[in-house]
C-alpha positions as CSV (number, residue, x, y, z in Angstrom):
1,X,10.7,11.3,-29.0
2,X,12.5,9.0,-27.1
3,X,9.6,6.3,-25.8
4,X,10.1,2.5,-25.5
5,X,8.4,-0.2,-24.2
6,X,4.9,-1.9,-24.8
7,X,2.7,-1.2,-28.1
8,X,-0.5,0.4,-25.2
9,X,1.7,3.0,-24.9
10,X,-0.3,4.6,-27.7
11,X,-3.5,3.5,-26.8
12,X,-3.2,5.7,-23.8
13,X,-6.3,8.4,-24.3
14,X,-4.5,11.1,-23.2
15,X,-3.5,15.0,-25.1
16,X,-0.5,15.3,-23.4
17,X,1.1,12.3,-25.0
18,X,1.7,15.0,-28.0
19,X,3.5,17.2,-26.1
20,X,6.2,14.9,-25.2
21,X,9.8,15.1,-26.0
22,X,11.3,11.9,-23.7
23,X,9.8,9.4,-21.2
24,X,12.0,7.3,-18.8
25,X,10.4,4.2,-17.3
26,X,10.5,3.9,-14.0
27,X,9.7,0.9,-11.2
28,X,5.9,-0.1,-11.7
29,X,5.7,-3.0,-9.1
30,X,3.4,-5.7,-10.4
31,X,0.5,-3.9,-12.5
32,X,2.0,-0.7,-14.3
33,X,4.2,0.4,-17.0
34,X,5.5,4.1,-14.9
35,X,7.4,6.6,-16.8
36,X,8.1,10.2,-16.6
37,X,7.3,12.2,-19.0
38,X,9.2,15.4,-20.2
39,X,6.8,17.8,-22.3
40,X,7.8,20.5,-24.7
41,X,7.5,23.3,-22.3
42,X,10.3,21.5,-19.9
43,X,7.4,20.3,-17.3
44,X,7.5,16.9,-16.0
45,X,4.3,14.0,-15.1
46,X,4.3,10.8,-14.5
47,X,1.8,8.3,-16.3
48,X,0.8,5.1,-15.0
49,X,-0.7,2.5,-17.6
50,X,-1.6,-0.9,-17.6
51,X,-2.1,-3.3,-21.1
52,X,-5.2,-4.9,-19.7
53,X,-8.2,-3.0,-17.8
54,X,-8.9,-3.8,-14.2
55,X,-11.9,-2.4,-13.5
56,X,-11.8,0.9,-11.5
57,X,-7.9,0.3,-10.8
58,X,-6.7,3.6,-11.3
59,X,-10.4,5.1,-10.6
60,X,-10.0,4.3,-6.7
61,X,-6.2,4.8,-6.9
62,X,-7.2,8.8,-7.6
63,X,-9.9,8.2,-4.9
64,X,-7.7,7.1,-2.7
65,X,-5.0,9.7,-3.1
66,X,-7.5,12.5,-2.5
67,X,-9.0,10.7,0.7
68,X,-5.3,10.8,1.7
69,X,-4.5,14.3,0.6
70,X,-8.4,16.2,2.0
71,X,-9.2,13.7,4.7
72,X,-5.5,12.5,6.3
73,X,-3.4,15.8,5.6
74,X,-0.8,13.7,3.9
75,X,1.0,15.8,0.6
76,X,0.1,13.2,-2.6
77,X,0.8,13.8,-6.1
78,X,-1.6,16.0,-7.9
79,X,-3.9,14.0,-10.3
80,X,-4.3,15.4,-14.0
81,X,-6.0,13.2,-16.1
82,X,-7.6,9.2,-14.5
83,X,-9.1,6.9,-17.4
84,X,-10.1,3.1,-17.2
85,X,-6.5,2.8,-18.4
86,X,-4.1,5.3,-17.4
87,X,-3.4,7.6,-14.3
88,X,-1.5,11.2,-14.8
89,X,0.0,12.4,-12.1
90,X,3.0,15.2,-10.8
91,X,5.8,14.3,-11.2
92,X,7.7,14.0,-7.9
93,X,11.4,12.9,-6.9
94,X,12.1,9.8,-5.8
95,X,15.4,9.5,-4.0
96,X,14.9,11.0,-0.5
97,X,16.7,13.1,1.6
98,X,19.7,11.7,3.8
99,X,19.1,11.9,7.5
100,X,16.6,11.8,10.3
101,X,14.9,14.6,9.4
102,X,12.6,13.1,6.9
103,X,11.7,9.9,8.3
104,X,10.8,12.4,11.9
105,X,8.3,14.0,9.0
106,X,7.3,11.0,7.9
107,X,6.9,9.3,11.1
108,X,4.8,12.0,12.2
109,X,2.2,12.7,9.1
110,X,1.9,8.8,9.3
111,X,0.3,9.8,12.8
112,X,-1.3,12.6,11.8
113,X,-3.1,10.4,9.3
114,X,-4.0,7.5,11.8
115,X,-5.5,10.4,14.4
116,X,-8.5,10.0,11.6
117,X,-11.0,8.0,13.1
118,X,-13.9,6.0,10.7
119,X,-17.1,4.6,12.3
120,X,-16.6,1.4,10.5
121,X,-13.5,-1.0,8.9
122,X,-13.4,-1.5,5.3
123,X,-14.1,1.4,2.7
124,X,-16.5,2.5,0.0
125,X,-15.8,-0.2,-2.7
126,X,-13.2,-2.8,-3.0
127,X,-10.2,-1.6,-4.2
128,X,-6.5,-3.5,-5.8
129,X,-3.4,-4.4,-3.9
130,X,-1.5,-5.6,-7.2
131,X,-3.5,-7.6,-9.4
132,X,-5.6,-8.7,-7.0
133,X,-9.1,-6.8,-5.2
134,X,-8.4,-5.6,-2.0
135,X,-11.5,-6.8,-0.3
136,X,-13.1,-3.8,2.0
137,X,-17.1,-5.2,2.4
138,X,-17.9,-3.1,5.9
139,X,-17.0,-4.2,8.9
140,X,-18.3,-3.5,12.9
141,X,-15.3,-5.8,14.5
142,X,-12.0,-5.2,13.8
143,X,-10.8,-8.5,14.4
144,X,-13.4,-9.9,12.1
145,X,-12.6,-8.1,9.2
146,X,-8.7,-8.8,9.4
147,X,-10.0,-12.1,9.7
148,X,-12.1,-12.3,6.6
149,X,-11.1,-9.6,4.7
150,X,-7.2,-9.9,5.0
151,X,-6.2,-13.0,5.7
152,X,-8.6,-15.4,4.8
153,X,-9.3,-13.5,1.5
154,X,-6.0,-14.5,0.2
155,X,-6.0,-18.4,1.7
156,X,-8.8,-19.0,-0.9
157,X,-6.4,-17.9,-3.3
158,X,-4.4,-21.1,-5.9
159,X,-1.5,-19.8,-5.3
160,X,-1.2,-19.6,-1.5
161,X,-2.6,-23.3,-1.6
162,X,-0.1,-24.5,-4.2
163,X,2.6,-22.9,-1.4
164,X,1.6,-24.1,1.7
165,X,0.7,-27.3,3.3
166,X,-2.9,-28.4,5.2
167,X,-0.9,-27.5,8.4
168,X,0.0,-24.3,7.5
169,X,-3.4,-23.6,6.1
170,X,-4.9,-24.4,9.1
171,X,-2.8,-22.8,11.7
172,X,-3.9,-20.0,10.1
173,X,-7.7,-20.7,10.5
174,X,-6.5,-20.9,13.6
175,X,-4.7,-17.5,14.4
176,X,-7.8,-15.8,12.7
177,X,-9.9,-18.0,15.5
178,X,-7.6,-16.2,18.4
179,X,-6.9,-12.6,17.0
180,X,-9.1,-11.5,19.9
181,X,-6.5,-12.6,22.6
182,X,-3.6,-11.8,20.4
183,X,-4.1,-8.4,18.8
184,X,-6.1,-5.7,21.2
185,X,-9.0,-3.7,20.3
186,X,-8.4,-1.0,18.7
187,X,-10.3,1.8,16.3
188,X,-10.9,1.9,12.8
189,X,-8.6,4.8,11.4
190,X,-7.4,6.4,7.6
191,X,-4.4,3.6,6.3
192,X,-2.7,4.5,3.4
193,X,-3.2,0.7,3.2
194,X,0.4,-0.1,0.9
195,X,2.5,1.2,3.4
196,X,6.5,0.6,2.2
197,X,9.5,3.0,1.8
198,X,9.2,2.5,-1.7
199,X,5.7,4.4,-1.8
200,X,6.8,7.3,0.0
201,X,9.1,9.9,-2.3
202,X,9.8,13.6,-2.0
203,X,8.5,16.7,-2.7
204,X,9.9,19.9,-4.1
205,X,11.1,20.9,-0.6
206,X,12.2,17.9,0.7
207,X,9.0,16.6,2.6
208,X,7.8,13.0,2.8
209,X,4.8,12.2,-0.5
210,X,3.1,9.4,-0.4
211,X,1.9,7.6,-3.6
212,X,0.6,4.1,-4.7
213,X,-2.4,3.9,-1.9
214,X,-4.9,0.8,-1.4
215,X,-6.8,2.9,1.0
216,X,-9.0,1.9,4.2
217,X,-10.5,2.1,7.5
218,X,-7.9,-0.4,9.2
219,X,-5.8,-0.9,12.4
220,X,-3.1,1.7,13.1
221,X,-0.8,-1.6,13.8
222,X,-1.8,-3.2,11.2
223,X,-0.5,-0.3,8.7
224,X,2.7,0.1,10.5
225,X,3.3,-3.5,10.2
226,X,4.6,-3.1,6.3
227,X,6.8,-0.2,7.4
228,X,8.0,-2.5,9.9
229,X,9.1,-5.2,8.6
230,X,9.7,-4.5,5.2
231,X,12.9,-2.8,5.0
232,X,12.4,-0.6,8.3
233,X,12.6,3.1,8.2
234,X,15.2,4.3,10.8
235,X,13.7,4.4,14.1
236,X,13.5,7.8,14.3
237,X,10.1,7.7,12.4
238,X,8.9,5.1,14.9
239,X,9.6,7.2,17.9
240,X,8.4,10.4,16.1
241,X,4.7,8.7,15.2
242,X,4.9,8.1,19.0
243,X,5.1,11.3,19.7
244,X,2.1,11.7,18.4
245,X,0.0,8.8,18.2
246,X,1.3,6.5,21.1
247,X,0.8,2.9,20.2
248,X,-0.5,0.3,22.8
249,X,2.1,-1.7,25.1
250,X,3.6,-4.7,23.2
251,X,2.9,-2.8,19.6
252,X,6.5,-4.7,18.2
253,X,5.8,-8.3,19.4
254,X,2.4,-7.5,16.9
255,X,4.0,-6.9,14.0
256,X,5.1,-10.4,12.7
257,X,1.3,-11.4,13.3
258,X,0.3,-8.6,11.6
259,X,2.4,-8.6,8.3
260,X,1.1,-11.9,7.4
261,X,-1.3,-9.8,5.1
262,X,1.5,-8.8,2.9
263,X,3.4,-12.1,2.7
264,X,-0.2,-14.0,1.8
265,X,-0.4,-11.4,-0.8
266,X,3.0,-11.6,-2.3
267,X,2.4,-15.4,-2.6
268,X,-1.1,-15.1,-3.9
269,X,0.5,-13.1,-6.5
270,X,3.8,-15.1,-7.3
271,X,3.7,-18.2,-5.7
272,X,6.5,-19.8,-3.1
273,X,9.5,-17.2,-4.1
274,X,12.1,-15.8,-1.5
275,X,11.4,-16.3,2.0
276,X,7.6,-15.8,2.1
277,X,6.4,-19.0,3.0
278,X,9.3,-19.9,5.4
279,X,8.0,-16.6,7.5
280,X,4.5,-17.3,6.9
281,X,5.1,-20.6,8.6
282,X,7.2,-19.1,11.3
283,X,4.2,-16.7,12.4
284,X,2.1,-19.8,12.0
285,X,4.1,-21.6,14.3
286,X,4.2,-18.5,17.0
287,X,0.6,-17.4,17.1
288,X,-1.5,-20.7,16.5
């Protein structure tokens, strides 16, 4: 059996691990060891693992791909087997399909999911985005809770103080202050909540599967805003999620404002690495 890497590997509480002939690791981001598994009858899976226990981790991540799957009509890899410390799932393909095509399909059950209205923002329980808790305490006021819940949050973090500077810190008191004038109202509807091109891979037949969720009752904008500006789809999945769900004038000049969730998290998580803080203080300085 061909199987490297770390010694919780066989700590993993799973039956299937007898049954297999090779695992190749594959990208885990900043919490998992990934690999898929080849069993003796030929099938394939794909287990996620972690060497510590974060409570509930792979728990909601299971939760959150059947919200995705029942309640948002999105195709998600089937879950076999959850556990406090390992998450079996399909295996699925990851390199996508060259052309438009996809990206229209993606672009479009992307809509599909944010036609799914909730009463409130926020979700069930808190959930992870990495290694930290993606905080979803129920919220009335969507402006509020991106306030508190996803900005904010990660401003009381060390590292986002150890990056950036009193001024920074508080321009961004400040934007929360003004998000009223700055981002319109809008509903609270199903987000995948981890949006990126590198959690969306393809099925069997070529159509668009989405994995890796930190799912909530959010802002449509606010969900785009990762697709957006990290490493953009081609506009064709723009226009297609138009053509379904049409976003409200000025949706692009948002975006920047909006992303400042992700580039908080990526410093609470590693600090002042690539261009993070640079952008963070380029928003600052545009919406304060």
């Amino acid at each position: 059996m061909t199987i490297h890497g770390s010694a919780h590997w066989r700590t993993v509480p799973s039956a299937v691990l007898a049954d297999v002939v090779d695992a190749e690791p594959l990208q885990g981001g900043a919490v998992n060891d990934v690999w898929r598994l080849t069993l003796t009858d030929g099938s394939r899976t794909v287990l996620k693992c972690t060497a510590g226990e974060l409570p509930g981790l792979y728990a909601h991540e299971a939760e959150g791909l059947r919200a995705l799957s029942e309640r948002g009509g999105l195709r998600t890899p089937r879950v076999l087997e959850v556990s406090a410390v390992h998450l079996l799932m399909e295996a699925l393909d990851q390199a996508l399909p060259d052309g438009d095509g996809f990206w229209e399909a993606t672009g479009r059950a992307v809509a599909d999911l944010h036609s799914v209205h909730g009463e409130r923002f926020g979700w069930d329980s808190d959930g992870w985005l990495g290694l930290l808790p993606q905080e979803n305490a129920w919220a009335t006021d969507g402006h509020a809770f991106f306030a508190d819940r996803r900005i904010l949050r990660y401003v009381r973090e060390p590292k986002v103080h150890g990056a950036l500077d009193p001024g920074d810190l508080a321009g961004l008191e400040r934007i929360c202050d003004r998000l009223p004038e700055l981002v319109p109202a809008a509903p609270p509807v199903l987000n995948h909540g981890d949006l990126h091109q590198g959690n969306i891979v393809a099925g069997t037949h070529g159509e668009p599967v989405f994995i890796d969720p930190a799912v909530c009752w959010n802002w449509a904008e606010s969900e785009l805003s990762m697709a957006y500006c990290l490493n953009p789809p081609p506009s064709r999945f723009f226009d297609a999620y138009q053509e379904v769900h049409p976003l409200q004038d000025g949706w692009q000049d948002r975006m920047e404002l909006l992303h400042l969730r992700e580039l908080l998290s990526a410093v609470a998580h590693f600090g002042a690495q690539d261009d993070w803080v640079p952008k963070i203080q380029a928003t600052v300085r545009r919406f304060a």
